[in-house]
ZAMARGU-4260 file (C-alpha; in steps of 0.2 Angstrom, whole numbers, plus 5000, padded with zeros to 4 digits):
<rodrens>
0) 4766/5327/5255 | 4762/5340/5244 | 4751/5354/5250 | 4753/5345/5267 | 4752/5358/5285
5) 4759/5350/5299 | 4751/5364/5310 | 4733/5365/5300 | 4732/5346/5306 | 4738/5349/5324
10) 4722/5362/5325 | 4711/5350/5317 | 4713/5337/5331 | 4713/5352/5344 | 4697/5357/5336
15) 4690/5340/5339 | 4695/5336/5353 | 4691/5356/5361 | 4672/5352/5356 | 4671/5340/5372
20) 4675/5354/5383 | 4666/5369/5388 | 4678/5381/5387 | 4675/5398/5380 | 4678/5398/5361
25) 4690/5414/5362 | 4701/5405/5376 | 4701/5388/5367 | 4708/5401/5353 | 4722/5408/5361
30) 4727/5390/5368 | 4727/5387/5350 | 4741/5401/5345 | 4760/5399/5346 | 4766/5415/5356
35) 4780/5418/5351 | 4790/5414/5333 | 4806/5418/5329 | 4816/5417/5314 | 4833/5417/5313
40) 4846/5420/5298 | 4864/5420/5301 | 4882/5418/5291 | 4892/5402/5294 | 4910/5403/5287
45) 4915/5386/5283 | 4931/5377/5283 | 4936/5382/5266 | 4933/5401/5269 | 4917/5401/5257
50) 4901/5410/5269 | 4884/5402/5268 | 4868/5407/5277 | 4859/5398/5289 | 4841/5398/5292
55) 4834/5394/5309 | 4818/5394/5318 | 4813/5394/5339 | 4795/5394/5343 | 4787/5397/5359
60) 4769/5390/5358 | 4760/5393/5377 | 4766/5402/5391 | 4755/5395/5403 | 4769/5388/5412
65) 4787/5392/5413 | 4800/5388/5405 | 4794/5381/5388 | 4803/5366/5383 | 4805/5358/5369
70) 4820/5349/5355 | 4831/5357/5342 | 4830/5348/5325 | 4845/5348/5313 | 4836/5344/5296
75) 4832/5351/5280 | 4814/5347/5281 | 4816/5360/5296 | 4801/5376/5292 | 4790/5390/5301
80) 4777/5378/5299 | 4785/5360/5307 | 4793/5371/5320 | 4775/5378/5325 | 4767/5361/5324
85) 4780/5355/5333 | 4779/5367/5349 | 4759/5365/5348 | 4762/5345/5351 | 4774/5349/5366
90) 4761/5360/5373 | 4749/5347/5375 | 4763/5334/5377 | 4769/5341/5392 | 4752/5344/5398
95) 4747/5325/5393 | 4760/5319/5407 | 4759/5334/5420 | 4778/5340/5415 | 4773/5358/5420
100) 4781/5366/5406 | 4774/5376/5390 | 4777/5370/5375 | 4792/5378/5362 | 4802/5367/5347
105) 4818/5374/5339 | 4827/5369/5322 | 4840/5374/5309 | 4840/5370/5292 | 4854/5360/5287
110) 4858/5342/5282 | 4871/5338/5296 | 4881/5327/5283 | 4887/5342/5275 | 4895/5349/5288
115) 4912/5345/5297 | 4910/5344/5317 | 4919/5361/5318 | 4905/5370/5306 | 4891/5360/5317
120) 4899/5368/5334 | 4901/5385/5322 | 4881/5383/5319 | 4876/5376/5337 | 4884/5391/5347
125) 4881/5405/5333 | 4861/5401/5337 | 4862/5400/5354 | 4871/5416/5354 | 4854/5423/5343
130) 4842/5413/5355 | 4848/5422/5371 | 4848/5439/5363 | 4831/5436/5360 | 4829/5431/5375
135) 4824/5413/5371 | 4832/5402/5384 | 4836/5402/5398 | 4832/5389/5414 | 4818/5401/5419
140) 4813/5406/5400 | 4815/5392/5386 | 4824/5375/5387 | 4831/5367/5372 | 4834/5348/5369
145) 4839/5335/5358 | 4829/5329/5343 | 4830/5323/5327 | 4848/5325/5320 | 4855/5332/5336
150) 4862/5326/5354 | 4870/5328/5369 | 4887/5332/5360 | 4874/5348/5353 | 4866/5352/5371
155) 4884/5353/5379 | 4889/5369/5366 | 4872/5376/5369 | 4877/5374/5388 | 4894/5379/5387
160) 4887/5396/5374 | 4876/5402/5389 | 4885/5399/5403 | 4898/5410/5395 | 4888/5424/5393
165) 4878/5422/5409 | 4880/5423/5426 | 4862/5413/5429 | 4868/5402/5445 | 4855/5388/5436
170) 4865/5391/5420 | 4865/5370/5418 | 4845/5371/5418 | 4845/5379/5402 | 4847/5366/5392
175) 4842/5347/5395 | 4850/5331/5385 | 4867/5335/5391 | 4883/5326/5394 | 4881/5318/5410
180) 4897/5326/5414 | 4888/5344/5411 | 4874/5342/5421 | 4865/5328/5412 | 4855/5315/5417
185) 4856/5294/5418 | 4845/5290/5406 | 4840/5303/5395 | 4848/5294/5381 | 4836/5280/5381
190) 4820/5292/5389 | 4809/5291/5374 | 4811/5276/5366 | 4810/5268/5384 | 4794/5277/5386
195) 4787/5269/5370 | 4790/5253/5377 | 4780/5257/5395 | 4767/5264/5384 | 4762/5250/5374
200) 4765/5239/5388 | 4752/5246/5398 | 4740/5245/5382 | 4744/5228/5381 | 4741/5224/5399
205) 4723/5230/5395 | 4714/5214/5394 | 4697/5221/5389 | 4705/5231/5374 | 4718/5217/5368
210) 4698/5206/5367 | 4692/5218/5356 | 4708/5217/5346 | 4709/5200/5346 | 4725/5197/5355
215) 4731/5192/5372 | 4736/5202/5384 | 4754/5205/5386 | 4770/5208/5378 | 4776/5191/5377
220) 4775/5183/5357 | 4767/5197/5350 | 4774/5202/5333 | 4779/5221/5327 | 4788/5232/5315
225) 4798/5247/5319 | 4803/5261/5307 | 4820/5268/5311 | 4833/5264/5321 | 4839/5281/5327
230) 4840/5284/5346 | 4820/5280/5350 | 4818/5268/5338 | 4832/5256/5344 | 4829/5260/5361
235) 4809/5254/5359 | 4813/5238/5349 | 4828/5233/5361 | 4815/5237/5376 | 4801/5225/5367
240) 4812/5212/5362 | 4820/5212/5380 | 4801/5210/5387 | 4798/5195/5371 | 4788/5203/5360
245) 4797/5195/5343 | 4801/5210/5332 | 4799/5204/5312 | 4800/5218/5301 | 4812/5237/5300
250) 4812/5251/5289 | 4826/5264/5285 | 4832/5278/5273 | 4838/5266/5264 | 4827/5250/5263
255) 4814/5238/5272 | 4817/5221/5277 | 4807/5209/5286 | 4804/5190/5293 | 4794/5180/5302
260) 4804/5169/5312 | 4811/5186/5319 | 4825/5199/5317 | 4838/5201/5331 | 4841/5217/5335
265) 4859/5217/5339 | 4865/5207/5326 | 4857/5219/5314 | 4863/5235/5323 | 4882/5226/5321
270) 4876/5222/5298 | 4871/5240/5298 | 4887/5248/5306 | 4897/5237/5295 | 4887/5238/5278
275) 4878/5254/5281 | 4863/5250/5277 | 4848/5233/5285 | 4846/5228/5266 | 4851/5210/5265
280) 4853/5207/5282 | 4855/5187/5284 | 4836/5179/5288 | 4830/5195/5280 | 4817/5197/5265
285) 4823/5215/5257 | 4808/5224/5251 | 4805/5235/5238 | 4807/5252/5248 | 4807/5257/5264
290) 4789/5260/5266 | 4784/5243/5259 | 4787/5234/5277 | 4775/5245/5286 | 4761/5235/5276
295) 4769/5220/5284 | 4757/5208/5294 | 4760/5210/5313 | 4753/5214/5329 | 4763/5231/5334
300) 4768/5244/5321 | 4778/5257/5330 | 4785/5273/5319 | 4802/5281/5324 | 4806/5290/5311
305) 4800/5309/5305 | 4781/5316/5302 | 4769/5312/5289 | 4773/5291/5286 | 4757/5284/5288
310) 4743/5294/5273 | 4730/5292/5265 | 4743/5284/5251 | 4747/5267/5261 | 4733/5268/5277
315) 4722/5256/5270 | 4736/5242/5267 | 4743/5242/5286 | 4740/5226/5295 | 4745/5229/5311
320) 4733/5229/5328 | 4741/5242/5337 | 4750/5258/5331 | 4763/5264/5345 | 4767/5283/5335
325) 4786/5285/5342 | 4787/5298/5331 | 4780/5316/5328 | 4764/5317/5318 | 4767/5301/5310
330) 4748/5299/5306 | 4739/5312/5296 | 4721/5315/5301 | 4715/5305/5285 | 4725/5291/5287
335) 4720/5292/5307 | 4703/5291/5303 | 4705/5276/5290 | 4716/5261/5301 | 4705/5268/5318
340) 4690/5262/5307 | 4698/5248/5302 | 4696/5242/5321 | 4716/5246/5327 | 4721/5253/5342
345) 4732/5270/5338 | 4743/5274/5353 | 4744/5294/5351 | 4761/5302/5350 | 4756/5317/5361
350) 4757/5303/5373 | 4768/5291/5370 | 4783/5299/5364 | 4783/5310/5380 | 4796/5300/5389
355) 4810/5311/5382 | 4803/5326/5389 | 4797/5319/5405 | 4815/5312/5410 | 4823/5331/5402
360) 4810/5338/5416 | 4822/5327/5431 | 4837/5330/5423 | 4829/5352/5423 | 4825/5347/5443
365) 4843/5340/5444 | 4851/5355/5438 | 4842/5370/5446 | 4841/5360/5463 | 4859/5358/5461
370) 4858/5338/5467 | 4859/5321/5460 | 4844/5310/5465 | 4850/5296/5475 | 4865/5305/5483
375) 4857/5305/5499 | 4845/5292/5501 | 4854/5277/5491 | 4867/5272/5503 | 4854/5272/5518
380) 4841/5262/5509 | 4854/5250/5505 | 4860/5248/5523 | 4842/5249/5528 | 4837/5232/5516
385) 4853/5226/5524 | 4848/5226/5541 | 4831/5218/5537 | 4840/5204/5527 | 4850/5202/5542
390) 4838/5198/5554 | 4828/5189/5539 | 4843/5178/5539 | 4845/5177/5559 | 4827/5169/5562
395) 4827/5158/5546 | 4840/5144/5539 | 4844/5155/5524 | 4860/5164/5521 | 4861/5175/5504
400) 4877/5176/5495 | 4885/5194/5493 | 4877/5194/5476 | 4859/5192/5481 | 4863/5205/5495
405) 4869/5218/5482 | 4854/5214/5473 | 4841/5211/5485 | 4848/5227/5497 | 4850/5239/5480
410) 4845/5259/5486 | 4837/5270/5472 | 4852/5277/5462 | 4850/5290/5448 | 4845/5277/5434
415) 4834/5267/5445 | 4824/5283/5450 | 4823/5291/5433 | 4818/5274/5426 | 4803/5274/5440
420) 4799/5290/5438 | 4797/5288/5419 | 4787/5272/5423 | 4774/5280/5435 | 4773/5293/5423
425) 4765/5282/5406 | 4757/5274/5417 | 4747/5285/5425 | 4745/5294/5408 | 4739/5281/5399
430) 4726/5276/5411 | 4719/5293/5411 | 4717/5297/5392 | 4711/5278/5393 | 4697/5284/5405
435) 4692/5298/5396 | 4691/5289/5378 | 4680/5277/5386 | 4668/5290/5393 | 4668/5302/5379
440) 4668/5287/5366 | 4683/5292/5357 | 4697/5287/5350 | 4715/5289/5362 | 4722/5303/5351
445) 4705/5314/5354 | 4707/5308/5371 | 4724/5315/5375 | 4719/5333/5367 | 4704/5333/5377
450) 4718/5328/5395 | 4728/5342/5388 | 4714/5356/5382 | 4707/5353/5400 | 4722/5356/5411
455) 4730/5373/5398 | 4712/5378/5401 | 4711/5380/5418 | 4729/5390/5420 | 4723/5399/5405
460) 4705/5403/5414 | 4713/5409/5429 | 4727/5419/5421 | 4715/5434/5414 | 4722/5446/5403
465) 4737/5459/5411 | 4733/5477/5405
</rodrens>
């Protein structure tokens, strides 16, 4: 939107949100400020020998803990002032979900499309070259990670760049989102859209909030719309779907369809790959663009895609209950304040898109303690469930087959723990933002600002200033 700072509306809620508090006004100030920006420019010789410059940004926003972490965008939308927003959102993030890191975001302006893989490597490894001369990454510094338009093919060349230039023992820990081969983690891929999902399930087990929003507790038949189907989209509507919530509408690039009797996911994922596009899609209604759906009547509304979808354009036309912001900034503060007067329940993205940066936190544990969970508890557990099934079985007429056994006697691999730990995680979160937007009387959003604000502040208040 025109005229539009990412960054100015970031401050606004931090504003709102710091006025519960009681910190000093000069320390809320500096929790405010990004610490460090950096802007990048480089050549990139392309295939055809013709040189183009390329713009970049990394921005570290609190060092109140170390490393900061945060993704690397691929997008032409990329600027000073996303980038900034951006790391000020993984501050709080973090801090939201007591991942103790600060909060940084990086991003290089380019539309992947243009470029073959060999440019993109060319790109990917020329700034990480510049980010470690800089000295921004590192396992102990700065840790990149996957966002929009990059991925674990990305992270493994910014892996592969450092460890060449660095003789750091936790070399892996530099960058999260890996190749499982290099380092990475079970479940990463899936992390954030699969942390959606235990989100707005546990807003939905709430029965005293689902009363007040009319609906049952639950996941089970309620209706929703998702808007894109990258990584976190598709991993939160295959999640609801799988837990039978009915998913009836989806917007893309290209298009919006929607239908009550329901969508299924995988046979839309199988039109899209073959078409390249959702428009037309059999059982489907086509819309007239792809913002049209999100007006659509349903329970759930759940933003994947980029900042800035829900305004002050369309605010006033969304029907849904609940509003799961999968996404980045999503929402502006206008369009916030219109649905949440409307009655719906907004379920904040400095909450509930952290499960990406929660799980990249194990995989950073994996990597600088140099073991993968499960290796040496798994096999005794198992033989452990084993032996109590035995003996379940020795003074009782039942006899399991060997495929209850492997699953009754499962031990905690890689997935399943990650999966937990992500679990524990939303939940625990949740219930604490919940707590304080019922004592404060504010909506969840104000309430995760005032979690975060509270937890920087007290590192902050006990740092004091170095001379």
């Amino acid at each position: 939107m025109e005229g539009y700072k990412f960054f100015e509306q970031v401050n606004s809620a931090f504003d709102q949100a710091a006025s519960y508090t009681d910190f000093d006004k000069g320390l809320l100030s500096q929790m405010k400020i990004c610490n460090d920006v950096l802007h990048i420019t480089f050549p990139l010789e392309k295939d055809d020998g013709k040189i183009e410059v390329i713009e970049a940004w990394r921005v570290e926003h609190s060092h109140h803990k170390l490393p900061t972490k945060g993704g690397i965008r691929y997008s032409m939308t990329v600027n000073e002032d996303e980038t900034m927003a951006l790391a000020a959102l993984m501050t709080y993030k973090c801090a939201v979900v007591d991942v103790p890191f600060g909060g940084a975001k990086g991003g290089i302006k380019i539309d992947k499309s243009r470029y073959s893989e060999s440019e993109l490597e060319r790109i990917t490894r020329r700034y990480t070259y510049e980010l470690m001369k800089k000295n921004f990454i590192g396992p102990g510094i700065d840790v990149p990670a996957p966002d929009y338009g990059t991925g674990a093919q990305e992270m493994g060349w910014i892996l592969d760049t450092f460890r060449q230039m660095s003789t750091d023992i936790n070399a892996e820990g530099c960058v999260t989102g890996k190749p499982v081969e290099m380092g990475g983690i079970r479940g990463r891929t899936e992390a954030t859209g699969r942390g959606v999902y235990f989100g707005i399930k546990e807003a939905c087990d709430n029965k005293e909030d689902m009363k007040n929003l009319g609906l049952e507790p639950g996941l089970e038949g309620k209706t929703f719309v998702v808007q894109g189907l990258g990584n976190v989209g598709y991993h939160a509507a295959k999640y609801m779907a799988e837990a039978g919530a009915k998913m009836v509408g989806v917007a893309e690039i290209g298009g919006s369809i929607y239908s009550e009797k329901g969508i299924d996911l995988d046979k839309l994922m199988e039109y899209r790959k073959e078409k390249g596009l959702i428009a037309g899609f059999e059982g489907t209604e086509t819309l007239e663009d792809n913002s049209s759906v999100l007006k659509s009547e349903c329970d759930i509304l759940i933003p994947a895609a980029l900042e800035n979808q829900l305004n002050e354009k369309n605010a006033d036309k969304i029907q849904a209950k609940i509003i799961g912001e999968a996404a980045n900034g999503p929402t502006t503060a206008k369009a916030h304040q219109i649905i949440k007067d409307r009655g719906a329940l907004i379920i904040p993205d400095n909450y509930l898109n952290a499960g990406g940066v929660t799980v990249s936190y194990f995989e950073w544990l994996k990597n600088i303690q140099h073991m993968r969970f499960g290796r040496m508890g798994k096999r005794f557990e198992e033989n452990s469930y084993k032996k109590i099934l035995s003996v379940i079985e020795t003074i009782s007429d039942r006899k399991f087959t060997d495929k209850e056994l492997g699953f009754l006697a499962q031990g905690g691999g890689e997935s399943e723990l990650v999966d937990s730990g992500l679990e524990e995680t939303m939940i625990n979160a949740y219930n604490q933002i919940n707590e304080i937007r019922k004592k404060h009387g504010v909506d969840l959003r104000t309430a995760a600002f005032i979690s975060a604000i509270n937890k920087v502040g007290i590192i902050y208040g006990r740092m004091g200033i170095f001379p």
